[in-house]
Structure formats: structure tokens, C-alpha cells
Z-matrix of the N, CA and C atoms (Angstrom, degrees):
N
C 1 1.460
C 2 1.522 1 109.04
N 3 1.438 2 130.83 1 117.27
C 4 0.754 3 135.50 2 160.61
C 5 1.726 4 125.38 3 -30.95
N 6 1.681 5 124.20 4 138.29
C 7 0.959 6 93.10 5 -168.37
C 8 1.843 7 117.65 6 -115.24
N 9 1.106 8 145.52 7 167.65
C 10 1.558 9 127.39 8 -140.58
C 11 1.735 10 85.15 9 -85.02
N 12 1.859 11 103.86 10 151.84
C 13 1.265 12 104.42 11 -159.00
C 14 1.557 13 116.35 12 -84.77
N 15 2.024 14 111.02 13 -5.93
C 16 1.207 15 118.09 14 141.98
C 17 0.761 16 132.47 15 -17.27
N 18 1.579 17 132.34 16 -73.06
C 19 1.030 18 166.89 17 -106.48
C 20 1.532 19 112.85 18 -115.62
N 21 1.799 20 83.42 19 -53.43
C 22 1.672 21 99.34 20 -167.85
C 23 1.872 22 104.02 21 -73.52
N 24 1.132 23 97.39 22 -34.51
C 25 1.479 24 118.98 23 174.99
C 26 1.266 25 128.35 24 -60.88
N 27 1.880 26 125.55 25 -34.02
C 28 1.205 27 136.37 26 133.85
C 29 1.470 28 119.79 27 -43.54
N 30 1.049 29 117.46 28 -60.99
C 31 1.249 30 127.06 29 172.58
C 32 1.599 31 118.00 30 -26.71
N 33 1.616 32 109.09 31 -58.69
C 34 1.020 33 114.14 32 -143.41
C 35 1.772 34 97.90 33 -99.06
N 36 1.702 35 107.85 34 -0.30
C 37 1.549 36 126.41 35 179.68
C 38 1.475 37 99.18 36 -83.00
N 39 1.119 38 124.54 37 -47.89
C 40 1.451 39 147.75 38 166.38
C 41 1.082 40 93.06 39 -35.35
N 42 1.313 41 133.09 40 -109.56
C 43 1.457 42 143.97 41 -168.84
C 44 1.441 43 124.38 42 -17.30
N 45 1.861 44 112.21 43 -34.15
C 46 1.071 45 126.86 44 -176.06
C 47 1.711 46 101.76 45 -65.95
N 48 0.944 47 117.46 46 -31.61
C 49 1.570 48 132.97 47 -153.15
C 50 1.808 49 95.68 48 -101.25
N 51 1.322 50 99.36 49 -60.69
C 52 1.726 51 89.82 50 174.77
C 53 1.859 52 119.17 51 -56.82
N 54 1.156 53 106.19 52 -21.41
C 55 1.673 54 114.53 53 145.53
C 56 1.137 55 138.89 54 -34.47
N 57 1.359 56 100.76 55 -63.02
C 58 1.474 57 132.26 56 154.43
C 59 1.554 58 111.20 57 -27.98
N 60 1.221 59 118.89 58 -46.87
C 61 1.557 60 133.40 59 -160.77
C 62 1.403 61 102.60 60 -99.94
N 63 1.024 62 131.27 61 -29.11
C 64 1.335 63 128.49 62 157.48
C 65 1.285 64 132.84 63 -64.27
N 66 1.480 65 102.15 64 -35.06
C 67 1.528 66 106.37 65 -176.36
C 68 1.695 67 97.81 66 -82.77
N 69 0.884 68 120.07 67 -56.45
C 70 2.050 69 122.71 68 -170.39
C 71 1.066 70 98.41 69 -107.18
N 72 1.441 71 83.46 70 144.64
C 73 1.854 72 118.48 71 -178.11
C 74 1.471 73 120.07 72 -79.40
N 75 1.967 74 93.68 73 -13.38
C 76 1.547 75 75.88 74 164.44
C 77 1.563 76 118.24 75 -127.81
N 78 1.026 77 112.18 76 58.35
C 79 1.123 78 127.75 77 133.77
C 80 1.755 79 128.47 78 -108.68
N 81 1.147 80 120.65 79 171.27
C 82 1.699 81 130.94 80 170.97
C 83 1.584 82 109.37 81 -138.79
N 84 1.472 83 102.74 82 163.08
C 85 1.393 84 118.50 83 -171.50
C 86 1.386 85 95.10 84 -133.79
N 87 1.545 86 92.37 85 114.13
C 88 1.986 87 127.30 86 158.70
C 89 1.768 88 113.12 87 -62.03
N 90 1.470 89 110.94 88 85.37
C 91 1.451 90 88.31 89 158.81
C 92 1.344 91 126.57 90 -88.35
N 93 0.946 92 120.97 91 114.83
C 94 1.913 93 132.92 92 -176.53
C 95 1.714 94 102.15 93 -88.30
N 96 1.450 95 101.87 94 99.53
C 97 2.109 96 97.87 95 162.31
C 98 1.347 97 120.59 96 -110.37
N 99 1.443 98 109.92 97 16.31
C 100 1.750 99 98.03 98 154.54
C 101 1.433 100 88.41 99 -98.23
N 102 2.006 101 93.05 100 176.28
C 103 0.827 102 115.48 101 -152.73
C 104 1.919 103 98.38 102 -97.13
N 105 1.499 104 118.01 103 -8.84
C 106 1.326 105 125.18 104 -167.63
C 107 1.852 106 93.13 105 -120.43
N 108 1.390 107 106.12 106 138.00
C 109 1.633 108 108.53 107 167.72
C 110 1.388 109 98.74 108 -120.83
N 111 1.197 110 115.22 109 175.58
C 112 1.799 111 129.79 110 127.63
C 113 0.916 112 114.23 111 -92.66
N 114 1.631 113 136.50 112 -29.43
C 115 1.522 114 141.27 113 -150.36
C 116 1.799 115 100.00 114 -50.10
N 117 0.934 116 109.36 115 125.14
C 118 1.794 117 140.20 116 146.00
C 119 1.260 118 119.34 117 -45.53
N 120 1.071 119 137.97 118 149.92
C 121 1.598 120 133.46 119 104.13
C 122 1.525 121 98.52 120 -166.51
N 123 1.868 122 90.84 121 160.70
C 124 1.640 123 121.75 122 -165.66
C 125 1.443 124 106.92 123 -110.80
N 126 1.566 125 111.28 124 55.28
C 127 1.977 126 104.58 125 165.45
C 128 1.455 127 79.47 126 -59.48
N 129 1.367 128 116.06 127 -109.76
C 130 1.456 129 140.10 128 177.90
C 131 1.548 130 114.52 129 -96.89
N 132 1.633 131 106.34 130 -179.20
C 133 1.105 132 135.14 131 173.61
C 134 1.591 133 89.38 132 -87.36
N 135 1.159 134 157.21 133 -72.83
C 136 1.370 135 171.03 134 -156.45
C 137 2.281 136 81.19 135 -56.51
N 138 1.108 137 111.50 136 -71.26
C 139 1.372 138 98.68 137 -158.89
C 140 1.663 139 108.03 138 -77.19
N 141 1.189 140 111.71 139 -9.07
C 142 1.685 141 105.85 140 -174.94
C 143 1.522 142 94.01 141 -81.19
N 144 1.656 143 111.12 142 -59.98
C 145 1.544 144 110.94 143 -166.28
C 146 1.837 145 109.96 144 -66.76
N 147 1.137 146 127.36 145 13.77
C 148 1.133 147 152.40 146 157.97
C 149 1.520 148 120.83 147 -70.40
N 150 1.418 149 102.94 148 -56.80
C 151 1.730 150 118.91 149 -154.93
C 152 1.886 151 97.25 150 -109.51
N 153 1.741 152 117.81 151 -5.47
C 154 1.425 153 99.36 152 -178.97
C 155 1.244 154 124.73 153 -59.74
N 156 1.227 155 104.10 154 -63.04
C 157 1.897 156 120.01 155 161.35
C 158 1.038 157 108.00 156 -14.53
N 159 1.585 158 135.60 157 -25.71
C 160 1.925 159 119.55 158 -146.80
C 161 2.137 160 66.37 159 -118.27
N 162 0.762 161 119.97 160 -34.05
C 163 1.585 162 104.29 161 -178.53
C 164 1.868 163 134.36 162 -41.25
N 165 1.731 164 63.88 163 -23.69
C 166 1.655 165 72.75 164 -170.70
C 167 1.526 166 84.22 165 -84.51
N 168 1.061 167 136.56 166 -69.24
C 169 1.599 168 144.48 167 172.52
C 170 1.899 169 104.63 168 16.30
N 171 1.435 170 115.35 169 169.78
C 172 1.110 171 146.06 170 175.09
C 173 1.700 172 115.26 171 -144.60
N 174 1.096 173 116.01 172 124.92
C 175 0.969 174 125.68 173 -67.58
C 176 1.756 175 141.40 174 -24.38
N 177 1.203 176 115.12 175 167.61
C 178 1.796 177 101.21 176 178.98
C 179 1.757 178 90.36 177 -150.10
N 180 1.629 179 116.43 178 126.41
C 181 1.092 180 129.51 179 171.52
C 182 1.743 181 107.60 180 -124.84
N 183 1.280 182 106.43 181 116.91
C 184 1.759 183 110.80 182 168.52
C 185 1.136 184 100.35 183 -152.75
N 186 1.703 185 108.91 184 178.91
C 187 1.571 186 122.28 185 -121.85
C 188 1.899 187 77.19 186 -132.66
N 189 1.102 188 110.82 187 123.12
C 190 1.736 189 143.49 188 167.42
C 191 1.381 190 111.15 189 -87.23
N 192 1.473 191 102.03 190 101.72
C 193 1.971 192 93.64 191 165.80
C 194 2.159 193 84.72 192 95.12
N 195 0.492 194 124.38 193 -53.89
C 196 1.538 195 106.94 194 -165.65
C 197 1.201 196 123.74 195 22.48
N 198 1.068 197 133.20 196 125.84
C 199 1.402 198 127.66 197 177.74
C 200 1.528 199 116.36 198 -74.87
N 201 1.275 200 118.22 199 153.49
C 202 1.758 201 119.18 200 -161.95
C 203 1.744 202 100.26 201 -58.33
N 204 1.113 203 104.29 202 -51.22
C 205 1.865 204 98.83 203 -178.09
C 206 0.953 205 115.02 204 -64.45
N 207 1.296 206 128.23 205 -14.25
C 208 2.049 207 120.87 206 -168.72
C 209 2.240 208 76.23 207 -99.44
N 210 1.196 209 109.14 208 -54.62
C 211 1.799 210 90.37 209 178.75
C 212 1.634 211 115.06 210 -38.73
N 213 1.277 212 99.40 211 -49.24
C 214 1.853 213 104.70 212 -168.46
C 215 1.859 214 102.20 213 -53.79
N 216 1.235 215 111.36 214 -43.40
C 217 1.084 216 108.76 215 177.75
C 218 1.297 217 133.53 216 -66.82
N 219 1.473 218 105.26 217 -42.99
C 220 1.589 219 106.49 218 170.46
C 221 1.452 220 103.44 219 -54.64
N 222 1.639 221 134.39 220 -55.79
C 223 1.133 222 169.29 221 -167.51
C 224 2.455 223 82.71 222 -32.64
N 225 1.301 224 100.35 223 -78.02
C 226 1.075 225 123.40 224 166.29
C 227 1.862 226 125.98 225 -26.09
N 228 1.407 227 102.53 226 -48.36
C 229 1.480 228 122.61 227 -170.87
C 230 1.266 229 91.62 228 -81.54
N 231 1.602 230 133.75 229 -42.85
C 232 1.480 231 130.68 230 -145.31
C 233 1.543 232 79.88 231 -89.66
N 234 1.046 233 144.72 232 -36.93
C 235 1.357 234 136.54 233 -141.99
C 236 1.574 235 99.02 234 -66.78
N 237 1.509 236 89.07 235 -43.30
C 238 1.935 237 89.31 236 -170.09
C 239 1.518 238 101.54 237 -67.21
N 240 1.325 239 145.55 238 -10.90
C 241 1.298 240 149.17 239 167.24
C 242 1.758 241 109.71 240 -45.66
N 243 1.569 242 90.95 241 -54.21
C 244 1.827 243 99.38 242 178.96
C 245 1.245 244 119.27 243 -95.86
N 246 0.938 245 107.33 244 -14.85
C 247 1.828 246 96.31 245 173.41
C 248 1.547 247 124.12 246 -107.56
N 249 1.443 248 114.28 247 144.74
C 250 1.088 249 139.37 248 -162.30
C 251 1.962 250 126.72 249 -97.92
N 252 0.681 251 95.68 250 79.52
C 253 1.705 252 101.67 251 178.86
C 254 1.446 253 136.81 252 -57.76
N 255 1.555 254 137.49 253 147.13
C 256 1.161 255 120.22 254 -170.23
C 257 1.520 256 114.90 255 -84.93
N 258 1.499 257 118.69 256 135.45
C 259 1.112 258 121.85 257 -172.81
C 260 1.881 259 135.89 258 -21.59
N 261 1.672 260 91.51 259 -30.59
C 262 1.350 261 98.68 260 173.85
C 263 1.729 262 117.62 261 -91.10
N 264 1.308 263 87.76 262 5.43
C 265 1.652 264 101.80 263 162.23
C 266 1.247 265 131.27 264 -78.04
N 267 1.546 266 96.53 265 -59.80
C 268 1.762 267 130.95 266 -179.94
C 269 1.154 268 102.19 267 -52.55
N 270 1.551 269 129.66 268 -66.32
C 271 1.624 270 130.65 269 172.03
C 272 1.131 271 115.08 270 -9.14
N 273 1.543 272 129.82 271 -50.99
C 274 1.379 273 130.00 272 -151.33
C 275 1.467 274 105.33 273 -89.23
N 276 1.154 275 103.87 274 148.78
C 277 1.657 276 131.91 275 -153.34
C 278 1.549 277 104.04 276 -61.94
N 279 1.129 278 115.06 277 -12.46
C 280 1.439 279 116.40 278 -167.52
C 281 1.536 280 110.49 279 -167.75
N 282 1.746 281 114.75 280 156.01
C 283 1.333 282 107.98 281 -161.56
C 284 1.692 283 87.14 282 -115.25
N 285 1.086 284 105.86 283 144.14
C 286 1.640 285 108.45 284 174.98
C 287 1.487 286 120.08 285 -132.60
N 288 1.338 287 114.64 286 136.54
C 289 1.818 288 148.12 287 -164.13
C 290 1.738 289 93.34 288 -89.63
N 291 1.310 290 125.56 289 94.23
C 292 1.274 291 104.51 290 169.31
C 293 2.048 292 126.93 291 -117.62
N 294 1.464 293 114.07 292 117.96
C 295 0.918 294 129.31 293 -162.28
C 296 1.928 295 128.07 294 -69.02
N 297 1.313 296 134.22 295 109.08
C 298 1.120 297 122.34 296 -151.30
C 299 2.019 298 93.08 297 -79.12
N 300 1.512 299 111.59 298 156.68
C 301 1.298 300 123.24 299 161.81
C 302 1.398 301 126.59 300 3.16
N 303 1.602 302 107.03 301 -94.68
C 304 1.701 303 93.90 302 151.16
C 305 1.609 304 154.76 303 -126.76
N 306 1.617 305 84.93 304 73.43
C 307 1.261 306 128.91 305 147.36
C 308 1.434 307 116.98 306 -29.65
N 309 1.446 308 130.13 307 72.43
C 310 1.715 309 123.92 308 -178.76
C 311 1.480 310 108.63 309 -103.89
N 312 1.317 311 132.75 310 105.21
C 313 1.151 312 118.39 311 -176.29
C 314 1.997 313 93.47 312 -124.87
N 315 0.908 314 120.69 313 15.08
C 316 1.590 315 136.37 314 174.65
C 317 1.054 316 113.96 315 44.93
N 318 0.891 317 128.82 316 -151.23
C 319 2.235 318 127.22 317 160.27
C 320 1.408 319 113.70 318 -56.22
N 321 1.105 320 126.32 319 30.57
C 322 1.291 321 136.40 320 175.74
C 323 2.053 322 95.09 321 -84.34
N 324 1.445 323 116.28 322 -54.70
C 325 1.002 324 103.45 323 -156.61
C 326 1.705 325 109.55 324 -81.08
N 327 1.308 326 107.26 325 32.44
C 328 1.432 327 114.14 326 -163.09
C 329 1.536 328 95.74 327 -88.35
N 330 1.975 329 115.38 328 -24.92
C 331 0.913 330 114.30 329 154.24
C 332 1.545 331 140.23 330 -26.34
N 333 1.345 332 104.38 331 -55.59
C 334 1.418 333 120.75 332 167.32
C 335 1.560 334 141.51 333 -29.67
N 336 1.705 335 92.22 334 -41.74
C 337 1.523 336 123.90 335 -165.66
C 338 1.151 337 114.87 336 -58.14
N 339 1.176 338 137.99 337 99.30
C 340 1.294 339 160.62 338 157.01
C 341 1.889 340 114.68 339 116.35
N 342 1.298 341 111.52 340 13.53
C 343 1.509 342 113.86 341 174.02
C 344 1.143 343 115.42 342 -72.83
N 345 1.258 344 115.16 343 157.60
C 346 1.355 345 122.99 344 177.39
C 347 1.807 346 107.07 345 -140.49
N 348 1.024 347 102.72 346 144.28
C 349 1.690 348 135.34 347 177.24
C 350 1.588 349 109.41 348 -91.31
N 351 1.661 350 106.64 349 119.54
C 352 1.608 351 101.29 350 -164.11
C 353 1.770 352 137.43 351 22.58
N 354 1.086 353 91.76 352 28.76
C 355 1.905 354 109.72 353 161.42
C 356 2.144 355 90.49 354 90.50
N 357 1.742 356 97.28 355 35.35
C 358 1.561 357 93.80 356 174.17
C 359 1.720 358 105.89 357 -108.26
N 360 0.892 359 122.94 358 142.27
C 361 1.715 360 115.52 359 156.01
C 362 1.831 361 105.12 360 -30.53
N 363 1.565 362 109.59 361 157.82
C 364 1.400 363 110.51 362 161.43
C 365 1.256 364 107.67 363 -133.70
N 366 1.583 365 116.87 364 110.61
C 367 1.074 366 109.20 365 170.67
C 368 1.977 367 126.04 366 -85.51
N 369 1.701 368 110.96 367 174.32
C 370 1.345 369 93.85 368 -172.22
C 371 1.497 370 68.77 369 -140.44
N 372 1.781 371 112.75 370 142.48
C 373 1.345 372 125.93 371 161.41
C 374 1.390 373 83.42 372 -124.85
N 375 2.080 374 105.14 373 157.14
C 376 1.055 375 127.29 374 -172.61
C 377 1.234 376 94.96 375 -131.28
N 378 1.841 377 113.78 376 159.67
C 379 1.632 378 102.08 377 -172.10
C 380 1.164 379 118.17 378 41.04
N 381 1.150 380 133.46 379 81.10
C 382 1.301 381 148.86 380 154.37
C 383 1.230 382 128.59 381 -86.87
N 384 0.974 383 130.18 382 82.93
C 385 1.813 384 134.50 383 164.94
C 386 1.269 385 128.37 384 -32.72
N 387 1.006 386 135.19 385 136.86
C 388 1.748 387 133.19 386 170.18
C 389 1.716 388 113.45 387 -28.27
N 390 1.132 389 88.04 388 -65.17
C 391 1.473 390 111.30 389 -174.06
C 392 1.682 391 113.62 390 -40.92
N 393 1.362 392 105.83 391 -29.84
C 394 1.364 393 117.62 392 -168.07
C 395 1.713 394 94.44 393 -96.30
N 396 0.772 395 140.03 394 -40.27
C 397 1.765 396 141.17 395 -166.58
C 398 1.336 397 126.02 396 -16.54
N 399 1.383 398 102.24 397 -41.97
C 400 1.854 399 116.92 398 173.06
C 401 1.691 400 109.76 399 -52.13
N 402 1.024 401 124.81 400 -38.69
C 403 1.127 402 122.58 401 171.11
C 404 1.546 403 123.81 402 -70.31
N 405 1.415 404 118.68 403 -3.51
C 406 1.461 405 124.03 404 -174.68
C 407 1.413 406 113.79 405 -114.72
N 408 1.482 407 115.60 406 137.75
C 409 1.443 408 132.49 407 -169.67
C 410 1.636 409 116.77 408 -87.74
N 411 1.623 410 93.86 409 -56.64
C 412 1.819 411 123.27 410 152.66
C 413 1.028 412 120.47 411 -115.28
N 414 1.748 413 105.50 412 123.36
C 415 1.492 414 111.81 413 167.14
C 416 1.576 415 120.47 414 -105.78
N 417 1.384 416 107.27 415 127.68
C 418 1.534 417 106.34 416 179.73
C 419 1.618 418 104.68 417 -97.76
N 420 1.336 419 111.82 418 121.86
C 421 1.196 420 110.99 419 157.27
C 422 1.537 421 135.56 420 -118.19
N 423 1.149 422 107.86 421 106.77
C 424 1.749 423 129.82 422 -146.72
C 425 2.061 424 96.15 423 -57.65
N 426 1.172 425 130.20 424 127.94
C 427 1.257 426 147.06 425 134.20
C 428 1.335 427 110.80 426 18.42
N 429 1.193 428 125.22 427 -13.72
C 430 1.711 429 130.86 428 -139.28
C 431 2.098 430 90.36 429 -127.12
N 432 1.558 431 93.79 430 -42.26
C 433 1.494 432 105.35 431 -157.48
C 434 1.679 433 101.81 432 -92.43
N 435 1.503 434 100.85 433 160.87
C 436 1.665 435 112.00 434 -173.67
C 437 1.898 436 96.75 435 -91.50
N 438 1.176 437 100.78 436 111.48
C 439 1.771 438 100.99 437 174.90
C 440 1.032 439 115.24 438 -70.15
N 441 2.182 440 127.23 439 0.48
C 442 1.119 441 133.38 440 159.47
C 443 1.562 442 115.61 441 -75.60
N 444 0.961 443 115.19 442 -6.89
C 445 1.582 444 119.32 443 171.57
C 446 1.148 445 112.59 444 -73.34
N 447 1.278 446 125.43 445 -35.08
C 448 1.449 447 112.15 446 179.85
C 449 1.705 448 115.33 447 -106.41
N 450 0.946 449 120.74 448 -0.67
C 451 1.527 450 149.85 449 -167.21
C 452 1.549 451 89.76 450 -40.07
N 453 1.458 452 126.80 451 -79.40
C 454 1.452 453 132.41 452 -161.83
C 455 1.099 454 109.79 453 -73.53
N 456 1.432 455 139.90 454 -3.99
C 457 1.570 456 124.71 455 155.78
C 458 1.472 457 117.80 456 -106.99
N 459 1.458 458 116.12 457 23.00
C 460 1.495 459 121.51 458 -158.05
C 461 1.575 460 83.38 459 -100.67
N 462 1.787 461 97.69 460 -63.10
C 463 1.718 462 118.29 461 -178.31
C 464 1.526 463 118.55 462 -16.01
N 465 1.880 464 103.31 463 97.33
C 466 1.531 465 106.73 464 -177.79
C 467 1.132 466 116.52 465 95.81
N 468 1.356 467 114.30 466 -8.08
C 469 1.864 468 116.92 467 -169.17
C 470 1.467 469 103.58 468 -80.31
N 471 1.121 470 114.05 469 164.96
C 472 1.622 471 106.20 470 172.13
C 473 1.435 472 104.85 471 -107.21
N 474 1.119 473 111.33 472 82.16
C 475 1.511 474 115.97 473 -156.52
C 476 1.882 475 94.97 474 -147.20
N 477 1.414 476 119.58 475 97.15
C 478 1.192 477 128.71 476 163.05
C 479 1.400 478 119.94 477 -43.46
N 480 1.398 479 131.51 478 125.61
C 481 1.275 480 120.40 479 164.22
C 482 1.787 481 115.45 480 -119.30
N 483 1.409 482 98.63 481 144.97
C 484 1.775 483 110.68 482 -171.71
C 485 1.355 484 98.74 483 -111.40
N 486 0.881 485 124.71 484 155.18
C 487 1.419 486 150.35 485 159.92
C 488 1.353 487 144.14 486 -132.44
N 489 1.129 488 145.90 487 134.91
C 490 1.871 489 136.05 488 152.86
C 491 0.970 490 110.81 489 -91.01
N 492 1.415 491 136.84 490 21.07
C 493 1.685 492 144.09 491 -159.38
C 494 1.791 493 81.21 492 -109.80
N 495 1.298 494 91.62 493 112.02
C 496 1.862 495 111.14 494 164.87
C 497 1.291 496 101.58 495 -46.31
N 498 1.574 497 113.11 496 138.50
C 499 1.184 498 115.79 497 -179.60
C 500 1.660 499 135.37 498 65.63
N 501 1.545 500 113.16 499 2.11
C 502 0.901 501 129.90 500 161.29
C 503 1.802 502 131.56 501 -21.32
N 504 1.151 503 101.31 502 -64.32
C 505 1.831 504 106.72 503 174.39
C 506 1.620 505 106.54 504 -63.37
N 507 1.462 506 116.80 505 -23.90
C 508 1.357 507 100.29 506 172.95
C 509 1.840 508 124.59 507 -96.27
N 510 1.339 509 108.04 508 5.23
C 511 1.311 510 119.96 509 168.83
C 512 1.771 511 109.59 510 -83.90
N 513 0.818 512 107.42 511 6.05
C 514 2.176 513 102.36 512 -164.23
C 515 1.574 514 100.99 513 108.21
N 516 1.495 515 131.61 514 2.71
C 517 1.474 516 104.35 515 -169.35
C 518 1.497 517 110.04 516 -89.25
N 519 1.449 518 136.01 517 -171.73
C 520 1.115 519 119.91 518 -172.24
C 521 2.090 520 93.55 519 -129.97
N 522 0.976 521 113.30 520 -23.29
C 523 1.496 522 110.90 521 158.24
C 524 1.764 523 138.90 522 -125.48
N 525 0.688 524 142.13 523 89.24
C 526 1.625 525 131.70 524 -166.25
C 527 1.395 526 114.82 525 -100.79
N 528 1.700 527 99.22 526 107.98
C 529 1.357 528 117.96 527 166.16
C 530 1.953 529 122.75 528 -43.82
N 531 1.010 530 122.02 529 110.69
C 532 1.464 531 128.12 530 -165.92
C 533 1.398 532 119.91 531 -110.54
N 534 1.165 533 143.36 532 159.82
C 535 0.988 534 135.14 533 147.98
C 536 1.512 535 130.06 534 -103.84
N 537 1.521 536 144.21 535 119.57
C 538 1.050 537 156.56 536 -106.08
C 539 1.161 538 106.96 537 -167.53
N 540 1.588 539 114.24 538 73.88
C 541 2.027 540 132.47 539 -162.66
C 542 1.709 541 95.29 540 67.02
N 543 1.605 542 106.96 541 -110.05
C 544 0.786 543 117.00 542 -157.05
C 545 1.796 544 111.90 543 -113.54
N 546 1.337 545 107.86 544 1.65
C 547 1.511 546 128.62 545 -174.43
C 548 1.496 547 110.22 546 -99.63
N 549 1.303 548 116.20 547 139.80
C 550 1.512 549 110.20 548 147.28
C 551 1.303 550 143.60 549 -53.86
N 552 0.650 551 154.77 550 -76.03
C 553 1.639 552 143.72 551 -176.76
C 554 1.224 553 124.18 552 67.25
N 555 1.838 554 122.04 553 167.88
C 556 1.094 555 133.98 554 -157.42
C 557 1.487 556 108.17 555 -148.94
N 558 1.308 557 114.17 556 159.17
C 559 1.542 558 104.29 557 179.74
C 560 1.920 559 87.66 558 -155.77
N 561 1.261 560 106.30 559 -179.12
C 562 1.923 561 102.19 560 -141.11
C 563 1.728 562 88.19 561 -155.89
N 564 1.419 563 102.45 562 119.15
C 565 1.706 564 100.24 563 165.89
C 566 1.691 565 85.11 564 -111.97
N 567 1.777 566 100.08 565 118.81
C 568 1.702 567 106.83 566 160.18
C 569 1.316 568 115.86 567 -83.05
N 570 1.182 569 118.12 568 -1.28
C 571 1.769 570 109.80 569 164.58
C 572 1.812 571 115.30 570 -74.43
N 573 0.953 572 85.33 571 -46.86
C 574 1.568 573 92.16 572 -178.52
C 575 1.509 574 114.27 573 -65.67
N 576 1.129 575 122.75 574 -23.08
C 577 1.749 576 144.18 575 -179.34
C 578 1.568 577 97.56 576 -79.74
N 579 1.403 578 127.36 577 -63.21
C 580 1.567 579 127.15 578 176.17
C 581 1.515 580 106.07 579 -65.15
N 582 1.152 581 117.58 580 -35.73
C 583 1.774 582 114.44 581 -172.60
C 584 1.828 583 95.35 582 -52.10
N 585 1.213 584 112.56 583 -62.83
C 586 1.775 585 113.07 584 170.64
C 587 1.191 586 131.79 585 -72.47
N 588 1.322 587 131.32 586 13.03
C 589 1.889 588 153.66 587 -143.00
C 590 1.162 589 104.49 588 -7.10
N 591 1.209 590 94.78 589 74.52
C 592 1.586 591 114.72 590 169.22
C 593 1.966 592 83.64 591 -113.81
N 594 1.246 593 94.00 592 125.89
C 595 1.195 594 105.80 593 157.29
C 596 2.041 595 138.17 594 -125.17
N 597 1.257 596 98.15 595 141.01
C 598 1.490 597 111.04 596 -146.15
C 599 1.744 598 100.53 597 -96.20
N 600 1.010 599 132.63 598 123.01
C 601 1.641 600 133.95 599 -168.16
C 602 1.355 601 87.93 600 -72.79
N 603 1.506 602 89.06 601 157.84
C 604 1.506 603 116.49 602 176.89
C 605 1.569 604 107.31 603 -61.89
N 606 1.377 605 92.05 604 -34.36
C 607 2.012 606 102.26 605 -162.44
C 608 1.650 607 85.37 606 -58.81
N 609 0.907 608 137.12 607 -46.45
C 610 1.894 609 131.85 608 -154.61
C 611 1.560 610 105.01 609 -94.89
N 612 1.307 611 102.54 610 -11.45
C 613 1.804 612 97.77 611 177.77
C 614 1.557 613 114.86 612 -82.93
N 615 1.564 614 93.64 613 -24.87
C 616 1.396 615 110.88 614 -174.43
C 617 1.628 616 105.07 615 -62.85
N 618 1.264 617 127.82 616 -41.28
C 619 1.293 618 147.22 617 -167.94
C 620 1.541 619 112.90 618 -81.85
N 621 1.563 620 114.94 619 -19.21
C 622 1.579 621 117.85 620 177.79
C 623 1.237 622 111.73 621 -60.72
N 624 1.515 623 130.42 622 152.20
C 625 1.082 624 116.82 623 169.23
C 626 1.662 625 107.39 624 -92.49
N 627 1.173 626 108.49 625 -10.17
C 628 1.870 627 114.19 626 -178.09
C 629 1.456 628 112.28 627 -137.54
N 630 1.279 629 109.79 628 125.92
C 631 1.279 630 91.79 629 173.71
C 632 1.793 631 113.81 630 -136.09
N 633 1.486 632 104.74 631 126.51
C 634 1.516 633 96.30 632 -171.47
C 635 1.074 634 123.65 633 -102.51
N 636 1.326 635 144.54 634 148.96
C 637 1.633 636 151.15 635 -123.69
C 638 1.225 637 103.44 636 174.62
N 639 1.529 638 124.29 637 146.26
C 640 1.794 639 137.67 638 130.92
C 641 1.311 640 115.74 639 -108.08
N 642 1.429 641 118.04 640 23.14
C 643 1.421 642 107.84 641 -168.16
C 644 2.006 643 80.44 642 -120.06
């Protein structure tokens, strides 16, 4: 029996994170086999309201303490879960993660290695040039980099852009990674998301902490 794509999709957010726990020592992995917890934890609002559903689950393995870059990344992987691309996008054989200059996310993205996005390969390019962009689904552009560098070949693309650069959604970006007390978080310009018709599920808007609009 096929299994509901909720589900499979939690699942497979999970995994990214129990990754997490494999690769660094400082993190640990909770296996929970009843079917009821109390267990906590504060990556985000985006990864808790993500991972409750699998709580109830048998088995349930996730990642305590995560470090901010192995979050950014999962953060990253889940995105392609909710968002929606234009058909002459989707076609292509594979979904690709593409990383700006300096972009350091270390053995964090080792996480990545061998996932796939709706039963597609996922690729990850690093250093990514303007020139190259057409080939990218998500663009991360690291804190470090000018999001005006890529500005004139982005224009209209259906090409998501992430950020940790403060203020991000109001420069042209289309998501900006935040911090929110002591949590990560996200905040969402849907103009900039329809300007490229890339469209963003309700399920992940629900989870923004900002979301900017004229419509």
C-alpha cells in the first residue's frame, strides 16, 4: 500500500536531520518506540511543525541540538517538498540546490547525498555563477554574497532564492532565513515567488513567520 505523501514526506524531512546526527558529534539521535511522547525540541517552528506527525510514529528518530548549518540545510531540502515549479521546469530529470560563492555549509551537505525530490535525483552545485542559473531550482545565497550579482539573470526565472542576508525578502529575495529568539525561522516574499510562478504551498506559508504581499 502505498504510503500517504504526508507522511512519506515527513519521513523523508526526518531522515535529513537524523543525518545530521551521524555526521557531528554534537548532536544525538532520540529513538522514540511508543507511540505517545512529550519530547520537545526548538530547531524551528518550520522543523517541529514538520516532524510532529512522525511523533506519534513507531519508530521515530530526530536530531537534538542540531547545529544552525545542518538546520539551514535540512531547512533547504524541505523547501523543495513545498514548492511548485513551472512545467517546463518539472520536466527536467533532476531537481537542483544551487550554492552562491561563499556558500560554507561544510559536511553538513553530506546530508544531501543520495536524496531525491519527488522520486528525482537532487543535485547540489557549489559556486555558482550568474551565467549558470538556468539550471537551478534553489538558490542559496550565503550572508557573505551581493544578491545584486545575480539580480539580472534571476529576473522572471522560476528560480527560488534563500538567504541569511537580513532583510533579504526586501532586497528581490524570495525567502529569508531568520532568527526568531532562539530558533531559526523563515519569512516569504509571495510576489517575488509569482513574479517566477514558482508556487509555494499553503502548508509552508502557514509556517512563515512573515509574509510579504500586495495582493
Amino acid at each position: 500500500m502505498q504510503m500517504p505523501n504526508t507522511l512519506r514526506l515527513l519521513q523523508e524531512a526526518c531522515a535529513v536531520l537524523r543525518s545530521a546526527c551521524r555526521y557531528f558529534g554534537r548532536t544525538r539521535t532520540l529513538c522514540l518506540k511508543s507511540r505517545t511522547s512529550a519530547a520537545t525540541f526548538a530547531i524551528s517552528r518550520f522543523s517541529k511543525l514538520l516532524l510532529l506527525p512522525l511523533l506519534l510514529a513507531s519508530p521515530l528518530c530526530f536530531a537534538e541540538a542540531a547545529s544552525e548549518a545542518a538546520v539551514k540545510v535540512a531547512f533547504l531540502y524541505n523547501f523543495f517538498k513545498f514548492i511548485e515549479w513551472p512545467e517546463t521546469v518539472t520536466g527536467q530529470n533532476r531537481y537542483t540546490l544551487c550554492l552562491s560563492n561563499h556558500t560554507d555549509f561544510g559536511d553538513h551537505l553530506l546530508m544531501l547525498e543520495g536524496k531525491a525530490v519527488n522520486g528525482k535525483p537532487l543535485e547540489i552545485i557549489r559556486n555558482i555563477s550568474a551565467k549558470d542559473l538556468k539550471s537551478c531550482h534553489i538558490l542559496f545565497i550565503d550572508i557573505a554574497d551581493n544578491p545584486g550579482d545575480y539580480a539580472r539573470e534571476l529576473k522572471g526565472m522560476p528560480i527560488v532564492t534563500v538567504s541569511d542576508k537580513p532583510g533579504f525578502i526586501n532586497q528581490g529575495g524570495t525567502i529569508g532565513l531568520i532568527q526568531d529568539g532562539n530558533r531559526l525561522s523563515f519569512e516569504v516574499n509571495l510576489d517575488i515567488a509569482n513574479t517566477g510562478n514558482t508556487r509555494i504551498s499553503a502548508q509552508l506559508l502557514k509556517l512563515a513567520k512573515n509574509i510579504v504581499t500586495d495582493k
